[in-house]
KOLROMI-123625 format. One record per residue (C-alpha): x, y, z. Coordinates in steps of 0.25 Angstrom, whole numbers, plus 5000, padded with zeros to 4 digits. Each point is the difference from the previous one (the first is absolute). Layout:
residues N
+------+------+------+
|   c1 |   c2 |   c3 |
+------+------+------+
|    X |    Y |    Z |
...
+------+------+------+
This chain:
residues 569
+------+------+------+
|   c1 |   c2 |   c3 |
+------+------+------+
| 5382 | 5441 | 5463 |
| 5004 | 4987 | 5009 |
| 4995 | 4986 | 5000 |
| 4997 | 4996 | 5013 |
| 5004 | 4987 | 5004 |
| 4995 | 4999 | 5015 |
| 5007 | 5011 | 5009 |
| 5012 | 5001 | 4989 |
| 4997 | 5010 | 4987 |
| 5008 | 4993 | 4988 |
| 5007 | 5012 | 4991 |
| 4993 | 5005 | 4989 |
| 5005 | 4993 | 4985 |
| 5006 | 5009 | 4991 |
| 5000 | 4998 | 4987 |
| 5010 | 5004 | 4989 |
| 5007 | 5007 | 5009 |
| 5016 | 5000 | 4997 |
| 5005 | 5012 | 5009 |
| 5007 | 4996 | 5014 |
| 4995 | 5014 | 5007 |
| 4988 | 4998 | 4996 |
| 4997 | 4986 | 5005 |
| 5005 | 5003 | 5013 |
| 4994 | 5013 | 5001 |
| 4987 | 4995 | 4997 |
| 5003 | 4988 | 5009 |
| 4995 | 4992 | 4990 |
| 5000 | 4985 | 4999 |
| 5016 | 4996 | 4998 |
| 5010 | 4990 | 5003 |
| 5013 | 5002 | 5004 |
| 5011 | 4999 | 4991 |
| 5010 | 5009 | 5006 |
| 5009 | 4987 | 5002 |
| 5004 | 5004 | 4985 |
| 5006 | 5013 | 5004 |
| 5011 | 4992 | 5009 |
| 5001 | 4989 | 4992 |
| 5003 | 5009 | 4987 |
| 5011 | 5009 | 5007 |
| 5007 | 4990 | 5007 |
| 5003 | 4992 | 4986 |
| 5008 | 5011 | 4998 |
| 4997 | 4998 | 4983 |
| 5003 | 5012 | 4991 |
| 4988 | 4998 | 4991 |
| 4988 | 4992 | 5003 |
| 4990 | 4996 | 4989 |
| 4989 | 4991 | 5006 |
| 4989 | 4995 | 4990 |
| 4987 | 4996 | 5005 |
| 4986 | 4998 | 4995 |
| 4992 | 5013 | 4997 |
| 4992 | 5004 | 5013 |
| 5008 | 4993 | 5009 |
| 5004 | 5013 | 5008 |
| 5012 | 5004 | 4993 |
| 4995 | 5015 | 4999 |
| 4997 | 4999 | 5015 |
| 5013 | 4994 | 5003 |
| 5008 | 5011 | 4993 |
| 4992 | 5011 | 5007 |
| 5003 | 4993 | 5012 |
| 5015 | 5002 | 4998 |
| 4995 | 5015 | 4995 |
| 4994 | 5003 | 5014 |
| 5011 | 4993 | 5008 |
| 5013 | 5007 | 4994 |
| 4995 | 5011 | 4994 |
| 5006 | 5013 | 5006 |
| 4985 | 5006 | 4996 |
| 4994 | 4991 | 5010 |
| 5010 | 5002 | 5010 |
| 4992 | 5001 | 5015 |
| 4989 | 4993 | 4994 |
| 5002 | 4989 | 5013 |
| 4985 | 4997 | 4999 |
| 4999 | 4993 | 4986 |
| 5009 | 4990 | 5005 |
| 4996 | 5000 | 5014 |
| 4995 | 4987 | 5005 |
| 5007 | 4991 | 4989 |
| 5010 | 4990 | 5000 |
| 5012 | 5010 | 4996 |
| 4996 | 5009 | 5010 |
| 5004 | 4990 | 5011 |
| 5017 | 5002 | 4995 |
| 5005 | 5011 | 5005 |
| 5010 | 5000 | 4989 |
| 4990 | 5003 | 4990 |
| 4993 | 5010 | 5007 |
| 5012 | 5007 | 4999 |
| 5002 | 4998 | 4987 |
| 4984 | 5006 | 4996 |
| 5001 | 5013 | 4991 |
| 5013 | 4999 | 4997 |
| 5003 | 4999 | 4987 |
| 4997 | 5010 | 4988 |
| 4991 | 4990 | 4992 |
| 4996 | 5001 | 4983 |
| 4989 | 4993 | 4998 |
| 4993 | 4997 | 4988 |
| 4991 | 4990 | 4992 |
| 4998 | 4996 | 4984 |
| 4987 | 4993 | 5006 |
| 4991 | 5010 | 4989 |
| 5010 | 4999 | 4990 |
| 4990 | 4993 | 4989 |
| 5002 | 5008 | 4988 |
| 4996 | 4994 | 4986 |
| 5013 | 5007 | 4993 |
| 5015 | 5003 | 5005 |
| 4997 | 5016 | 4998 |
| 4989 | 5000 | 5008 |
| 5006 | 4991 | 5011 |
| 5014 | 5009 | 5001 |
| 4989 | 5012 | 5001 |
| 4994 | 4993 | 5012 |
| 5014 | 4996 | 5006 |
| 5003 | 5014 | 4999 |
| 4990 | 5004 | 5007 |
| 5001 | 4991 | 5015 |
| 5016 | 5006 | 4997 |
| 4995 | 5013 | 5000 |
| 4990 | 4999 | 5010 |
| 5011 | 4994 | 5009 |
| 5009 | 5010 | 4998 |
| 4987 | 5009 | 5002 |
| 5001 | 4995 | 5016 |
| 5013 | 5002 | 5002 |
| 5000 | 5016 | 4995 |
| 5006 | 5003 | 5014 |
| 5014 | 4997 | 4995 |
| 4999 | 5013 | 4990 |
| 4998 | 5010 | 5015 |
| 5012 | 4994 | 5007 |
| 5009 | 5004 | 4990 |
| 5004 | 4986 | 5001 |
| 5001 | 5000 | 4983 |
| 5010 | 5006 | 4992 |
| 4995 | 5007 | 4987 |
| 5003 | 4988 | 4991 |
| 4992 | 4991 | 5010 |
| 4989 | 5010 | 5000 |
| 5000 | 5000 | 4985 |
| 4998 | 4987 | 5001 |
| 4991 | 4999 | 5011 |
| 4991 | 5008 | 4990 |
| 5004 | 4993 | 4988 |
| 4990 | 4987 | 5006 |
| 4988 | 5001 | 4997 |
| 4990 | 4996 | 4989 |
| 5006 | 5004 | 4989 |
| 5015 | 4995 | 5003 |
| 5006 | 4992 | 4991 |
| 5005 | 4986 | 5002 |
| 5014 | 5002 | 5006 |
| 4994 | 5010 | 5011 |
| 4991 | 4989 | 5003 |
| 5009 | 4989 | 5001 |
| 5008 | 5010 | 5010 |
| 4991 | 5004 | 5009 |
| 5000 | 4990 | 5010 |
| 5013 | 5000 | 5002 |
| 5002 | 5016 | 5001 |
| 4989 | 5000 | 5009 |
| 5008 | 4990 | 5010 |
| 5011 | 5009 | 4998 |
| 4995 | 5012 | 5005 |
| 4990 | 4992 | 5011 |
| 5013 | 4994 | 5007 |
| 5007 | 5015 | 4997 |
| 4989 | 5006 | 5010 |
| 4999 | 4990 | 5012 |
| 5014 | 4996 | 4998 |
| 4995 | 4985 | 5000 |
| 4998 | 4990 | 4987 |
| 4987 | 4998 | 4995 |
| 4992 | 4989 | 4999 |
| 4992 | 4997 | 4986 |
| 4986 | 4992 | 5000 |
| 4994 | 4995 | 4986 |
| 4986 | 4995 | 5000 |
| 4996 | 4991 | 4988 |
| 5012 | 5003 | 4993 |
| 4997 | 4990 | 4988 |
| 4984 | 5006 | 4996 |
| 5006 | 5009 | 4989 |
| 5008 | 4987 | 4995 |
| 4986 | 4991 | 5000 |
| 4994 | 5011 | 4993 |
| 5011 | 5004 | 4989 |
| 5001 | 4984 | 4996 |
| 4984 | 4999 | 4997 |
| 5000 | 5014 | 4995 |
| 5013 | 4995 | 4990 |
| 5011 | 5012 | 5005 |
| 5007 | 4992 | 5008 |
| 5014 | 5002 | 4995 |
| 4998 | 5016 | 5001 |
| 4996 | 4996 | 5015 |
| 5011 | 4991 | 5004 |
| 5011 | 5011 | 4996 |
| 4993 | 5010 | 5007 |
| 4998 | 4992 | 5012 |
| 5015 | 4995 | 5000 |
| 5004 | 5014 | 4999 |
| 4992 | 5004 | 5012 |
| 5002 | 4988 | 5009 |
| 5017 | 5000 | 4997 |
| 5000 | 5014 | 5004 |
| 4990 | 4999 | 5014 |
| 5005 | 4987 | 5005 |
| 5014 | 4997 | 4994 |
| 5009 | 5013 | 4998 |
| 4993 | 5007 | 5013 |
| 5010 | 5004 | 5012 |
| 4989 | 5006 | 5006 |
| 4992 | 4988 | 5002 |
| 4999 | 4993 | 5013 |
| 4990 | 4989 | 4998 |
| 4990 | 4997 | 4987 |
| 4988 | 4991 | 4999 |
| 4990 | 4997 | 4989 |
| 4988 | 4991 | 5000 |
| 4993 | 4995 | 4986 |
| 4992 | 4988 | 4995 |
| 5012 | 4995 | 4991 |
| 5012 | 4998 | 5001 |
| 5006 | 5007 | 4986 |
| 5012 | 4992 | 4994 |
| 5013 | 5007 | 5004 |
| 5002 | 5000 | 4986 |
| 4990 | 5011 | 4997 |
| 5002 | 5009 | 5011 |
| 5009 | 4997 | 5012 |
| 5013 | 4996 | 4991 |
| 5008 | 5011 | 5009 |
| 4996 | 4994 | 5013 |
| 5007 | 4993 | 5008 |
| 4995 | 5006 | 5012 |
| 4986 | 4993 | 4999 |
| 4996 | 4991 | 5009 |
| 4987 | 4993 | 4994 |
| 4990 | 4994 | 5006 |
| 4990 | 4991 | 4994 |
| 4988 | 4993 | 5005 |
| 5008 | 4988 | 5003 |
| 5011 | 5006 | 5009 |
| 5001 | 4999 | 5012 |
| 5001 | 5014 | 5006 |
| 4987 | 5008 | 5003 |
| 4992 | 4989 | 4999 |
| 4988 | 5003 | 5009 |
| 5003 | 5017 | 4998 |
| 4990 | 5000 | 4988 |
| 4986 | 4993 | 4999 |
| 4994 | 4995 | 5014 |
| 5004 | 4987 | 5007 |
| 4990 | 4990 | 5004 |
| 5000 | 5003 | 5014 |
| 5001 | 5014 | 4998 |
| 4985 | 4996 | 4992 |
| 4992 | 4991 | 5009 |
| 5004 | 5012 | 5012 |
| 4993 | 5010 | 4990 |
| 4988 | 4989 | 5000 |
| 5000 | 5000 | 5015 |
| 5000 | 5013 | 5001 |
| 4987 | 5002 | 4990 |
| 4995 | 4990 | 5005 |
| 5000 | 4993 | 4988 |
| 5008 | 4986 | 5008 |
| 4991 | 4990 | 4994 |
| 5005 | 5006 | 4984 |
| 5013 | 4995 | 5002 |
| 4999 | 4988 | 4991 |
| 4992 | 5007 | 4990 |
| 5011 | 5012 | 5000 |
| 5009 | 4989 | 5000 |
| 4994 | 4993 | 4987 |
| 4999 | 5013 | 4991 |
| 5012 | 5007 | 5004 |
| 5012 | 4992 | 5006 |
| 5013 | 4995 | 4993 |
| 5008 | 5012 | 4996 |
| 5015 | 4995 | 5003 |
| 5010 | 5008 | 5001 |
| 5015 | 4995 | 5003 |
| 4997 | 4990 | 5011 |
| 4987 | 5004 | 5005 |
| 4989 | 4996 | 4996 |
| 4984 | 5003 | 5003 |
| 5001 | 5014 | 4995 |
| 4988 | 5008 | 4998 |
| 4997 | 5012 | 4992 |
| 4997 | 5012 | 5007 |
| 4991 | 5006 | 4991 |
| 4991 | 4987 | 4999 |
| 5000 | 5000 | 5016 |
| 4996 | 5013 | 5004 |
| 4989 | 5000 | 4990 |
| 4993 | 4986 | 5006 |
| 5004 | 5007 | 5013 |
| 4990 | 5012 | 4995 |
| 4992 | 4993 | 4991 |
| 4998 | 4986 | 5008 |
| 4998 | 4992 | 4989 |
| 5010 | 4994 | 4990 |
| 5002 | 5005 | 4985 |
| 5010 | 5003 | 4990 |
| 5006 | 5013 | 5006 |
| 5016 | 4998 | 4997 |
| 4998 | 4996 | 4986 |
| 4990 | 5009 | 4997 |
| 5009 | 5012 | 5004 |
| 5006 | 5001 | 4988 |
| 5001 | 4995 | 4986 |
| 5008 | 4989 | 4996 |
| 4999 | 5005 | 4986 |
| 5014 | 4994 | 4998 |
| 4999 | 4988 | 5005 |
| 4987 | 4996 | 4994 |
| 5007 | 5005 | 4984 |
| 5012 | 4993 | 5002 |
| 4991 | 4985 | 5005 |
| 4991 | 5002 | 4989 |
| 5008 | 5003 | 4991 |
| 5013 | 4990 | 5004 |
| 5004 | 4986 | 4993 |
| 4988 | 4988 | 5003 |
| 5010 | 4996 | 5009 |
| 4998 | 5012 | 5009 |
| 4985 | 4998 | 5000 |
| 5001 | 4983 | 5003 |
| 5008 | 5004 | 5011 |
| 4990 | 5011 | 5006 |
| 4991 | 4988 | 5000 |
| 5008 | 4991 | 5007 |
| 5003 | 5012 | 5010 |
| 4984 | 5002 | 5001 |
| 4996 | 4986 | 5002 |
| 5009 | 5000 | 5012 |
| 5013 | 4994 | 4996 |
| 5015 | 5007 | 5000 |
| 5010 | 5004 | 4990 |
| 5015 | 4997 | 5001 |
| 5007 | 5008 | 4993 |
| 5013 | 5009 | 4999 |
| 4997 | 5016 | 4999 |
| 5008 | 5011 | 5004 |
| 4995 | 5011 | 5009 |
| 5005 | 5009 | 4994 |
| 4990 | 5007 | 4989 |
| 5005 | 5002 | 4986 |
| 4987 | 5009 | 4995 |
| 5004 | 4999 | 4985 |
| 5003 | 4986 | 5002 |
| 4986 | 4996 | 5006 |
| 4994 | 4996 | 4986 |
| 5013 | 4993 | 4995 |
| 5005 | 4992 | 5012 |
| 4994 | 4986 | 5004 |
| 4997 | 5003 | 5014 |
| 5001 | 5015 | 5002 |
| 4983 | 5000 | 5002 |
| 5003 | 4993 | 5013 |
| 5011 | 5008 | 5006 |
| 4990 | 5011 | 4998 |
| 4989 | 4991 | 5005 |
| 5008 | 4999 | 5013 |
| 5005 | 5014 | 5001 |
| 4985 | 5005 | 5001 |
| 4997 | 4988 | 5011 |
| 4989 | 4994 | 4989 |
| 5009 | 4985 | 5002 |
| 5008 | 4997 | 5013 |
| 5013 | 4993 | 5003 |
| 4999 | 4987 | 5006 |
| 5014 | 4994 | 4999 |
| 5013 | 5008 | 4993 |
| 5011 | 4991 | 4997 |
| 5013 | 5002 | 4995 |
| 5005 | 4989 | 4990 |
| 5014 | 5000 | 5001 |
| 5003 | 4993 | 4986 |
| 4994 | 5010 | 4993 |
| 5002 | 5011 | 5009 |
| 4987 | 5005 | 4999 |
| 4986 | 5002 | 5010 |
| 4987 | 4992 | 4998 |
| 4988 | 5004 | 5006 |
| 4988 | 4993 | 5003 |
| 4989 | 5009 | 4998 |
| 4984 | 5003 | 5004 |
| 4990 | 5007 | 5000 |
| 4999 | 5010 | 5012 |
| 4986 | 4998 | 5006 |
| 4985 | 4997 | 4997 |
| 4999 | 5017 | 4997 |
| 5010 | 5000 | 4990 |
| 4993 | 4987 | 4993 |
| 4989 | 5007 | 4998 |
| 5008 | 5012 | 4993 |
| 5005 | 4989 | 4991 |
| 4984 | 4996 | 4997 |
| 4995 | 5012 | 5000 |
| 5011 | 5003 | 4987 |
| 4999 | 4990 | 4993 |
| 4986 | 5001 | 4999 |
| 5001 | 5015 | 4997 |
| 5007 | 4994 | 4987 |
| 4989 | 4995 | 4995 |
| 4988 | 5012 | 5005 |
| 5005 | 5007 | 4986 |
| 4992 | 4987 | 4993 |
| 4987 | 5009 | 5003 |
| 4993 | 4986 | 5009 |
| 5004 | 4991 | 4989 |
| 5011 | 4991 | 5008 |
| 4989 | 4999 | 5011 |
| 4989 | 4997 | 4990 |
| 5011 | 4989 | 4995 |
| 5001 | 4994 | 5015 |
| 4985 | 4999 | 5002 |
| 4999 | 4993 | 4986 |
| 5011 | 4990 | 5002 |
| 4994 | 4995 | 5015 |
| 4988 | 5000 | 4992 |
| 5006 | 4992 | 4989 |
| 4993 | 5007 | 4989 |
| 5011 | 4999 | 4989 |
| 4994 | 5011 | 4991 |
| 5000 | 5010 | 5011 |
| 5016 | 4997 | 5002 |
| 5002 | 5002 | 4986 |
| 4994 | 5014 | 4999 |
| 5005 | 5006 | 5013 |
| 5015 | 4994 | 5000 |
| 5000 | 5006 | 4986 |
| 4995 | 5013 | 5007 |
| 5012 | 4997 | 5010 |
| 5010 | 4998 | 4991 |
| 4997 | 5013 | 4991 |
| 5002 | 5008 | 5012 |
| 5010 | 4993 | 5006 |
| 5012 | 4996 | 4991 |
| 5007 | 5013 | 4999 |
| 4998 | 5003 | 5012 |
| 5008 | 4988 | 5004 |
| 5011 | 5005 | 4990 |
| 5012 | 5006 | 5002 |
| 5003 | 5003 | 4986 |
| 5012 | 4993 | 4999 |
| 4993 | 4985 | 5000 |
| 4986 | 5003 | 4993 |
| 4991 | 4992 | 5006 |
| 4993 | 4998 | 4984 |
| 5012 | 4991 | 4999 |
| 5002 | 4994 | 5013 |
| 4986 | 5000 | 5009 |
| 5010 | 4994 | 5013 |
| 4999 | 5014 | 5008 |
| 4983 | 5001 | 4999 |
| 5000 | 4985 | 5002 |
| 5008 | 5001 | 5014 |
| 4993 | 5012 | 5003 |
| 4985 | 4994 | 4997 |
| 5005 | 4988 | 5008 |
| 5003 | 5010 | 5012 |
| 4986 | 5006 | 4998 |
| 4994 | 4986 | 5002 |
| 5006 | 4997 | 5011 |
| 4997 | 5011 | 5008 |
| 4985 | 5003 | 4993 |
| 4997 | 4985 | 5004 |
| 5006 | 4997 | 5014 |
| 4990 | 4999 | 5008 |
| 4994 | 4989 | 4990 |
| 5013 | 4993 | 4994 |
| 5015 | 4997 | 5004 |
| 5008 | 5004 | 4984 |
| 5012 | 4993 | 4996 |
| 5006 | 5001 | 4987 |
| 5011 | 4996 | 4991 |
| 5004 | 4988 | 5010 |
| 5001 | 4985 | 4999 |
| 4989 | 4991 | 5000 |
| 4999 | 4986 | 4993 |
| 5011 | 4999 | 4991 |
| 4999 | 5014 | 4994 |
| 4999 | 5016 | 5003 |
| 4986 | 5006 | 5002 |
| 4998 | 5016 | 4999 |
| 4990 | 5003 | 5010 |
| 4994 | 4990 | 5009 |
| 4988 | 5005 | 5008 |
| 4996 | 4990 | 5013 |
| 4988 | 5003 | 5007 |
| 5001 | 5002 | 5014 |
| 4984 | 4996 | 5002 |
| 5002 | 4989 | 4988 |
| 4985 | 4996 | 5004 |
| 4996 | 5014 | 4994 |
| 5010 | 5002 | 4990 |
| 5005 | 4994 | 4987 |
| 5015 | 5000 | 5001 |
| 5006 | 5007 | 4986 |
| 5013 | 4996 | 4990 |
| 5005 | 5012 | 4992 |
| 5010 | 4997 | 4989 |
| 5004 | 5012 | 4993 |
| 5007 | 4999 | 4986 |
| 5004 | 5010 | 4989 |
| 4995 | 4997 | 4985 |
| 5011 | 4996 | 4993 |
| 4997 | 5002 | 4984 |
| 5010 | 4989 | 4996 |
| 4993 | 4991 | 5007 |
| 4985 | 5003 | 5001 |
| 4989 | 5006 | 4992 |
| 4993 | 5008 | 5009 |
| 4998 | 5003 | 5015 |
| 4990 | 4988 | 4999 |
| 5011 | 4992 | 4998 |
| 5008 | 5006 | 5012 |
| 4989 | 4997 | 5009 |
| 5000 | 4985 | 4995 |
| 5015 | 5000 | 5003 |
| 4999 | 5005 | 5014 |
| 4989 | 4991 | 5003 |
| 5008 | 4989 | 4996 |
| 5013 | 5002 | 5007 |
| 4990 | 5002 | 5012 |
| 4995 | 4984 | 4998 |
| 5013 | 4996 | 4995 |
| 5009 | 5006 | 5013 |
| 4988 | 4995 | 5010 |
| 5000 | 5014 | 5005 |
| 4989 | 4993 | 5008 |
| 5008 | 4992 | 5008 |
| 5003 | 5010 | 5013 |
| 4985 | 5002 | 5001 |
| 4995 | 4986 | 5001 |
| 5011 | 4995 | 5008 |
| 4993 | 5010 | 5010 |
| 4990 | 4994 | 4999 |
| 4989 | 5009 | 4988 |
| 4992 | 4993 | 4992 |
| 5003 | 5000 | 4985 |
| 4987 | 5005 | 4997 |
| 5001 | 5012 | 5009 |
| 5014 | 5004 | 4991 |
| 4997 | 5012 | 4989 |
| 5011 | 5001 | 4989 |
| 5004 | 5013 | 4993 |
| 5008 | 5001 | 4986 |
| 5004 | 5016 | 5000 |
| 5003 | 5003 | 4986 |
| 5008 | 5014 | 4996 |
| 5003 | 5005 | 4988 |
| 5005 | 5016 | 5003 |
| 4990 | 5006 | 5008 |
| 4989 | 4990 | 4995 |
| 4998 | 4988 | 5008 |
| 4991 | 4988 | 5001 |
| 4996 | 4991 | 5011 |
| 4993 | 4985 | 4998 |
+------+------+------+
């Protein structure tokens, strides 16, 4: 059903849909991004892979060129009726044309390798399963219809890796034309096999299968594939030198993926949602991608379109699973800087776009090349530094939705202390020492091991529970308190500096954090003392009466640990 709008009926909002037919048939909400088709066949590149954020309209796109060039769809004028493509007669002449093999790994999520090459097997099967007709035209010889039959869900490796490139060869055979390839997600079973630990297994197979569809293939007229990542040609594109990649920072297909703002504020108009613009503006602007920017996500959009009201609908849509293991887990560095990042500031670093999975743990900035991939930070400024001859990026976070992810995760970290690390908060604003004590030994039960990755035990070095109950602060008390930590002031370092944003209601608070150090002290008791009195010593102080706070409205906290034990005074 409509949504009137005076005389006009806006289009219904459909959500989740991905298939090309049935958007149009519907006459659903859609904005045209046939522009892509032309743009695509006239850079006349081999092999394409695009990356983009999930729910971007990849899967859509990729239909899109299904419908268009597909010889199945071929008189199928109305689908494209009315959009811009249709407006060239070039390409009208070029729609249905074209045998099309079409396939996506998009449900390729299998815990194990078997299981993954038994449900790869199957969307090979099933797609030779469509195109049974080649077995009636005597268009096969008997070999080829031994191995026509030899796909399916049984099929051993070899058959598999084969069978997109026999299928091209039998396709071009029957309408005497090359075929075009189209690979949707093509990087799911490579996420799933590094979380899931098979990932050598993966990268042979998928090598295998890629060298044979998209490099040794004389019957291949055009090729493209869409993902998050961009897989390190290392793992699985080493044969391929006909690929032409593109990244969220290249310039080609820029505004083909994701809506533009003004393709956005005309969709407000038309729902008449127009006085929204800044609002839609604040939540869910700042994608970029090559050099243009205000990108939106079209899963985010047409859900406030439905929905009316704003909410965490992109990030919500699937999990970040990965990313949250890998921040959690990660060096302190990792999480000092996701605390710069969430207090507003930028990073400068060098990363590579490309995605080295097995690396992601080991290398300094891989978590952000992942972090950018996904469109969780954006681009502001790449430059290349031409004595080192590497790229430096200055990175951000995307927008106010996928701030709250990040909140909303970090304090999913600490749920699992069963209300103690809220119980902890209220008895730290409440200054009731004896109440800290219990719960942030509650806390820190609970929480170390989580924290650890089992190659640094945090037993022996608490620095990735400290950074990641500093995270939790910051987010649990925003509303109440700006948190800083481990920066100057005075003539020393502090941990954690809380500053009150209503300083006539709240205490501002000094956090120094310290290990026990058996050598040195007797007891925890004596590493409260310790951290108490570097506090004094560095005038940790010294930022918050220069802005004015009144001594006496400044709590200081010694945190004392020993293992899992700890102690505040």
């Amino acid at each position: 059903m409509g949504k009137e709008r005076g005389e006009n009926v806006a289009k219904t909002v459909g959500i989740g849909y991905q298939d090309f037919e049935k958007v149009r048939k519907k006459d659903l909400f859609y904005v045209d991004k046939t522009g892509f088709i032309r743009e695509w066949w006239e850079n006349e590149d081999e092999v394409t892979l695009i990356t983009r954020p999930r729910r971007f309209g990849k899967t859509l796109n990729m239909s899109m060129l299904e419908k268009f060039f597909s010889v199945q769809y071929a008189g199928q004028e109305d689908l494209f009726r009315g959009l811009a493509i249709w407006e060239d007669e070039k390409y009208r002449s070029l729609q249905g044309t074209y045998p099309v093999i079409s396939l996506s790994f998009a449900n390729v999520k299998e815990k194990t390798y078997a299981a993954t090459i038994q449900r790869m097997n199957q969307i090979l099967t099933n797609l030779y399963s469509t195109h049974r007709f080649l077995l009636k035209e005597g268009n096969l010889d008997e070999k080829e219809k031994l191995f026509f039959a030899s796909v399916n869900f049984n099929m051993d490796e070899t058959t598999a890796t084969m069978a997109i490139h026999q299928l091209s060869l039998y396709l071009s055979r029957y309408y005497q034309k090359k075929v075009i390839i189209l690979l949707d997600e093509y990087d799911t079973p490579m996420q799933e096999a590094y979380v899931n630990g098979y990932w050598d297994e993966m990268v042979s197979f998928t090598r295998s299968m890629f060298n044979s569809a998209f490099k040794t293939n004389p019957y291949l007229e055009r090729a493209m594939m869409t993902g998050i990542t961009r897989v390190s040609k290392e793992s699985i594109f080493s044969d391929l030198n006909n690929l032409e990649v593109i990244t969220i920072t290249s310039p080609k297909y820029a505004d083909c993926f994701g809506f533009t703002e003004e393709e956005v504020f005309a969709s407000l108009d038309e729902y008449g949602l127009a006085e929204k613009k800044s609002e839609v503006k604040n939540w869910y602007d700042g994608f970029v991608f090559g050099n243009k920017k205000d990108i939106y996500n079209p899963w985010s959009i047409l859900n406030y379109l439905d929905k009316k009201q704003v909410g965490t609908y992109w990030v919500n849509s699937s999990s970040n699973s990965l990313i949250g293991k890998l921040i959690r887990e990660g060096e302190p560095e990792i999480k000092q800087m996701m605390e710069d990042l969430l207090s507003g500031k930028t990073l400068y670093m060098e990363i590579d776009e490309q995605i080295v999975y097995h690396q992601l743990q080991e290398k300094r900035n891989a978590v952000w090349s992942l972090l950018v991939a996904s469109g969780y930070l954006k681009v502001l400024k790449k430059e290349y530094i031409e004595k080192s001859g590497r790229w430096y990026y200055t990175l951000t976070l995307t927008n106010r939705e996928v701030h709250r992810m990040f909140e909303d995760m970090i304090l999913d970290w600490f749920a699992r202390s069963e209300g103690n690390y809220n119980a902890f908060i209220k008895a730290l604003l409440a200054d009731d020492l004896e109440a800290m004590n219990a719960y942030m030994n509650g806390v820190s039960q609970s929480m170390f091991s989580y924290f650890d990755t089992g190659n640094n035990s945090c037993r022996e070095e608490p620095e990735r529970f400290y950074h990641g109950f500093v995270l939790g602060l910051m987010v649990e008390l925003a509303d109440r308190y700006v948190l800083t930590s481990n920066r100057e002031s005075g003539f020393g370092r502090y941990d954690v500096m809380l500053e009150p944003l209503y300083p006539e209601r709240d205490d501002a608070v000094i956090m120094e954090f310290k290990v026990f150090q058996p050598k040195r002290e007797k007891d925890l008791d004596d590493t409260v003392k310790t951290a108490l009195k570097q506090i004094e010593e560095k005038k940790y102080e010294a930022a918050l009466t220069a802005k004015g706070i009144l001594k006496e409205k400044i709590r200081k906290y010694g945190v004392a640990f020993k293992g899992k034990e700890v102690l505040i005074g």
